[in-house]
N, C-alpha and C positions, 0 to 999 in steps of 0.2 A: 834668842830668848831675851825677855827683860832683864836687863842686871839688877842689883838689888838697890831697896830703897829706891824704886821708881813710881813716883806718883801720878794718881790717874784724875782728873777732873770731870765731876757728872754735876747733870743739872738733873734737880727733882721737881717732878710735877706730879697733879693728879687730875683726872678726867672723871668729874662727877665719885669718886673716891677712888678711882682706881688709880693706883702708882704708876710711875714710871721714871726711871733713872737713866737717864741720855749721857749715851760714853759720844763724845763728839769727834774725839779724835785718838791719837796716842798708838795705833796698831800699824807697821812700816808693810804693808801689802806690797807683794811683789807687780811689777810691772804686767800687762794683760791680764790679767783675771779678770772674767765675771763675779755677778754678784753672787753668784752658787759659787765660782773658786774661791771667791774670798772668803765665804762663811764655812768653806772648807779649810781654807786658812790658818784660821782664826780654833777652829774645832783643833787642828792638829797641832798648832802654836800656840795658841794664847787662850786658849779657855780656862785656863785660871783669872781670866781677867773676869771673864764673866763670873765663875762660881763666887769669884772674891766678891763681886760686886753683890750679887744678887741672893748669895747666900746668907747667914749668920760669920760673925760678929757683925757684916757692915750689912746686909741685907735684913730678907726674914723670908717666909715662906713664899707668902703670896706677892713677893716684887716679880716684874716686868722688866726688863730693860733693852736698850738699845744699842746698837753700834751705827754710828753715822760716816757709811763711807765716802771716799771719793769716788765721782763717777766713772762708770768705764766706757760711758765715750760720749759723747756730746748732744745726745736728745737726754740726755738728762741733768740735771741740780747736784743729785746725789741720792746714795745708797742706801737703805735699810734691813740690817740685818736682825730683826727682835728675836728674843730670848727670856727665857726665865731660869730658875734656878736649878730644872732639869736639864733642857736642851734649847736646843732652837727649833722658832716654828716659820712658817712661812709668812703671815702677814699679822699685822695688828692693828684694828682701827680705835680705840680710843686711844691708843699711842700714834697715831699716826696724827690724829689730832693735836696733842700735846706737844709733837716733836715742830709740828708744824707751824703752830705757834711761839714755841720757845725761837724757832730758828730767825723767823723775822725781827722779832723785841729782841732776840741777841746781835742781829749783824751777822747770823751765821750764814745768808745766803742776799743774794742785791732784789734791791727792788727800789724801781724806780720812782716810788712818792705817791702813787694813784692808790685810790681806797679799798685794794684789792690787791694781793701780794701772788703771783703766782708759783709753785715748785713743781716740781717733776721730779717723781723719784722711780727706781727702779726695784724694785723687792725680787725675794726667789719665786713668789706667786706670775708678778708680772709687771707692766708698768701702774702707777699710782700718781693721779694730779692732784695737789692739793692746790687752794682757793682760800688765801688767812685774809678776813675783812676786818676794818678798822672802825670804830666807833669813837670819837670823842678822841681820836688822836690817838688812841691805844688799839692794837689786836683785840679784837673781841669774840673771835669765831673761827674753825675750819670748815671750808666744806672740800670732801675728798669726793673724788670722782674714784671707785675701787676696779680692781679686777671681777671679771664677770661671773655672777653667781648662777649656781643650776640645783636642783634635785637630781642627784645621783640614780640613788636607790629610794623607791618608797615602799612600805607598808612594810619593814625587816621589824620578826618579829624577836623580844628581848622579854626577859622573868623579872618583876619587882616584887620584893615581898611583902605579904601580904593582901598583894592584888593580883598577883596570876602572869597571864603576858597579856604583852603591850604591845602596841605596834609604833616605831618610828621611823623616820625618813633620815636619809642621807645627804645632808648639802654641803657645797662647797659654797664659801663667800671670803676667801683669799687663804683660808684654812678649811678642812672638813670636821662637818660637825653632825651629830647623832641629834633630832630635835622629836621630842615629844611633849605633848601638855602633859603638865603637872597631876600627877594623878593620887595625891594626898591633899586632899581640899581640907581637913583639921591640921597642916601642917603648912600653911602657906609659904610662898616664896616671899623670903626676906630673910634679914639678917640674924635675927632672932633662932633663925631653923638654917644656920650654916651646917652641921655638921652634918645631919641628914642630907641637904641636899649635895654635898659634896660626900660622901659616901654612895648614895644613889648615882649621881655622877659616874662615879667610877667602875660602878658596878655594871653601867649600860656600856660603857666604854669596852672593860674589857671582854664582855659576852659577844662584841662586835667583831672585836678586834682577832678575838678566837675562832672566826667561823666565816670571816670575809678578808678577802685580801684586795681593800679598796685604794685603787687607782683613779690619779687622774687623767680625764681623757689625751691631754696632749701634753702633758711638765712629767719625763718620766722618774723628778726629782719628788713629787709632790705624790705620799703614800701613806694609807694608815691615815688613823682616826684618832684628832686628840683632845676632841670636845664633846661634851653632853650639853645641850641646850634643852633646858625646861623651861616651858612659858604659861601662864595663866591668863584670867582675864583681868585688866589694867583698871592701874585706879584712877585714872585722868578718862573721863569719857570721851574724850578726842583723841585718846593715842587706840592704838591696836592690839596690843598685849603689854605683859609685864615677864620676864624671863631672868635667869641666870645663867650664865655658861660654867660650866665645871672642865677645868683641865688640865692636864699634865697628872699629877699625883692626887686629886681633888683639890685642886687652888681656887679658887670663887671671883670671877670678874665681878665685881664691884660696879660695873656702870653700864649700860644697856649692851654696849659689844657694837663693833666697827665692825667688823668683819661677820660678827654676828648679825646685826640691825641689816647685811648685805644679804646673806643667806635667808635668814628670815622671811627677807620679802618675796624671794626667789621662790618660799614654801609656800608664803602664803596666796601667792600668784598662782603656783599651780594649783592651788586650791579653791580658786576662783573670786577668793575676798581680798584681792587687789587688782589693780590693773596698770598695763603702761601707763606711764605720766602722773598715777598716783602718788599723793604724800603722804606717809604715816610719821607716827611717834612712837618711839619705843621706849619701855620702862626697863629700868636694871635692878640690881641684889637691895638696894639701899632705897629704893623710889625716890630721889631726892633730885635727880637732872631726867630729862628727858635728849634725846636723841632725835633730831628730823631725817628721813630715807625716801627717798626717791627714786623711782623706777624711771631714767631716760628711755630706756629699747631693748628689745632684744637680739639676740646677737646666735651664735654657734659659735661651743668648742669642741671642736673635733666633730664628731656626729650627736653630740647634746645638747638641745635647746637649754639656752644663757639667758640672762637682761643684764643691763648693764646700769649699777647703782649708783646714788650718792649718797654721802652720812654727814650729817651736819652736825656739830655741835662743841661745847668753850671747856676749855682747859687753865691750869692754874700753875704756875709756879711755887714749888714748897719749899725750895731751899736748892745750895749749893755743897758740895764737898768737893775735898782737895785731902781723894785718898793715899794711903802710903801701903803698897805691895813688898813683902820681903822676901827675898827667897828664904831666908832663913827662916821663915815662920809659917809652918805647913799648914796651921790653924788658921794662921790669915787667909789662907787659900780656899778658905769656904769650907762650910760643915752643914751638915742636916742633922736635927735629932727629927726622928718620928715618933707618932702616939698622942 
């Protein structure tokens, strides 16, 4: 365990608003573990590191954060374990963004000078390449190549009030997520109508989560449903939609969605308004950045037709801390008030 008065260093960023706090290092992982043993690890040792971080006093609700492991074995740069203030999930793409840029502008991984920096990471979803481009001498971009998205389940039907039932789809795009169009048009998606739609959120969530027991076809780690994705029609006439993901407790991504913008296309592929080799944009909670996604191929996992995504788009440095963990201070160790 950590002894006391042991300090943790994060770097903050945000992706078009959404947070993200990069624990870079600090966790003594035992020798051979994967990247599922280590975030088993990590769950049975040290998540007070997380709750510290991402909870109140040093967090808030809606933070993200990450653990940057070492790799466990040599096709890869290194690890990501993402988190929020409830648990850990399998993947994150505007963090993977953010993390992926921080890492190059910090030194945290080599790269040999060409205008194109490449990583290899390894997540509990699967492998993850990112692609940091430079601009004027500075990181200016990711572009991630993700794990393969699918439509699970389609047409599962769910009750919203005041409209009856609904029908949505099931996808996976490095997490599983519940996706149906917004079906309060006097209540648009933005930020303005957070609490709605993060109530709504939660409400598809758990009626899912009561009535299917969703598996992924081949990660028998990767189960359960912990995203709601609601999408409208966009306000850029060259992007494809405008969406919010609602998840964990109702928390609100703030920026189009990585993993989201992967599955996304996955639906809207099977629905005939994309195709291979297509480019879209995708809009997020705040409409303020947009997202580029791209369908390279399709693929199989397991016995379910895949494609296989990229997500583009720039992330920000907001600051550093040089936290202090006490054991002595149980309030340090993270709190929630709800309501």
């Amino acid at each position: 365990m950590m002894t006391p008065n042991r300090f943790v260093d994060v770097i903050y960023t945000h992706t078009d608003g959404e947070p993200t706090c990069i624990i870079p290092g600090g966790i003594p992982y035992p020798q051979g573990l994967d990247i599922v043993g280590k975030r088993d690890f990590i769950r049975k040792n040290y998540d007070f590191v997380r709750t510290g971080l991402l909870r109140e006093p040093r967090g808030h609700h809606d933070m993200v954060g990450v653990f940057v492991t070492p790799p466990s074995n040599a096709d890869y740069d290194a690890g990501m374990l993402w988190c929020d203030g409830d648990d850990f999930m399998e993947m994150c793409g505007h963090g993977t963004i953010a993390l992926s840029m921080a890492m190059v502008s910090h030194g945290l991984v080599h790269h040999d000078g060409s205008n194109v920096a490449t990583i290899r990471f390894e997540t509990p979803a699967g492998p993850v390449t990112s692609e940091v481009g430079y601009e004027n001498n500075q990181v200016a971009w990711t572009r991630f190549q993700n794990v393969p998205a699918f439509v699970l389940h389609a047409d599962v039907p769910v009750e919203l009030p005041g409209v009856g039932e609904v029908l949505c789809d099931i996808c996976f795009g490095g997490n599983f997520f519940a996706v149906l169009k917004w079906p309060y048009s006097q209540t648009p998606i933005g930020p303005d109508n957070g609490k709605m739609l993060s109530e709504m959120g939660v409400l598809v969530k758990d009626q899912i989560n009561a009535k299917m027991d969703i598996q992924h076809p081949t990660e028998t780690h990767i189960r359960g449903l912990n995203f709601t994705t609601f999408w409208q029609e966009p306000d850029h006439a060259d992007s494809l939609y405008r969406n919010v993901h609602v998840f964990s407790d109702g928390k609100l991504d703030r920026s189009p969605g990585g993993t989201g913008t992967s599955m996304m296309m996955a639906y809207f592929e099977r629905r005939g308004e994309m195709a291979i080799g297509d480019t879209i944009f995708s809009e997020g909670l705040l409409g303020m950045g947009r997202f580029e996604g791209k369908l390279l191929s399709e693929t199989k996992v397991g016995d379910v037709r895949a494609v296989v995504p990229t997500v583009k788009g720039t992330a920000k440095v907001t600051g550093y801390a040089k936290w202090l963990i006490d054991d002595s201070d149980p309030v340090g160790r993270g709190f929630v008030v709800s309501g």
